[in-house]
C-alpha positions as CSV (number, residue, x, y, z in Angstrom):
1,X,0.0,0.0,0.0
2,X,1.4,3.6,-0.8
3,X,1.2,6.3,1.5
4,X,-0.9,8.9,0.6
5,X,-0.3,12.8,1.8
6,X,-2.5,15.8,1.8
7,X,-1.7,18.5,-0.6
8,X,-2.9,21.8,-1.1
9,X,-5.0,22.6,-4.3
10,X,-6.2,25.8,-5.8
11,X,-9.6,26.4,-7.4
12,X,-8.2,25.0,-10.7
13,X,-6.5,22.3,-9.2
14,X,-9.7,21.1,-7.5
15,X,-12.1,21.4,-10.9
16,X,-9.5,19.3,-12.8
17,X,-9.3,16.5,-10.1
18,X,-13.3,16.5,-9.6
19,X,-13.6,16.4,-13.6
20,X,-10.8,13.5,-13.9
21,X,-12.7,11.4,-11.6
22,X,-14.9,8.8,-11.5
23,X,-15.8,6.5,-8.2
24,X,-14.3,7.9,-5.0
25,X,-14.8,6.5,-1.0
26,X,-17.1,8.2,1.9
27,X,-16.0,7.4,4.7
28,X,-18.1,7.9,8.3
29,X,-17.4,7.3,12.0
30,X,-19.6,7.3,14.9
31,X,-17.8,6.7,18.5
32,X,-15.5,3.6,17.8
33,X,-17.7,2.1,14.4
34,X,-16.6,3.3,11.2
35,X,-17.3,2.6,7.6
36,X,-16.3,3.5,3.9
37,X,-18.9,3.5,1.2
38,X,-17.5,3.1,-2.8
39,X,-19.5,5.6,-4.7
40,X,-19.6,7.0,-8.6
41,X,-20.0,10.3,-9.4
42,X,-20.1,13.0,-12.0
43,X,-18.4,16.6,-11.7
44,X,-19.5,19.4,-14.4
45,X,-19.8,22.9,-15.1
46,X,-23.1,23.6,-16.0
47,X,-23.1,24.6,-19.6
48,X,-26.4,27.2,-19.1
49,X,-25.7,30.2,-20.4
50,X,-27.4,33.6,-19.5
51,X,-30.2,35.3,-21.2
52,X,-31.4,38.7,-21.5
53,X,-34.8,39.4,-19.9
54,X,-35.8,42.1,-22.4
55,X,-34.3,42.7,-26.2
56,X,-33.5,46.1,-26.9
């Protein structure tokens, strides 16, 4: 098993990673019982774009 660090990310940095990414873990404690969860996910910018109330 590697070990694994934190790092610190910018904005950027975090969007990229989201978008590269597919399953990930959640991971929850309570007192001494703990558990991790596989889940899928999707990250995107929404790809709505404004619109003018009135045309002028």
């Amino acid at each position: 098993m590697t070990e694994q660090t934190a790092t610190t990310m910018d904005s950027i940095e975090i969007r990229e990673f989201l978008q590269d990414q597919r399953t990930g873990v959640l991971a929850l404690a309570k007192a001494s019982d703990a558990y991790a969860v596989p889940v899928s996910f999707f990250y995107g910018e929404s790809r709505r774009k404004p619109r003018a109330l009135a045309r002028g």
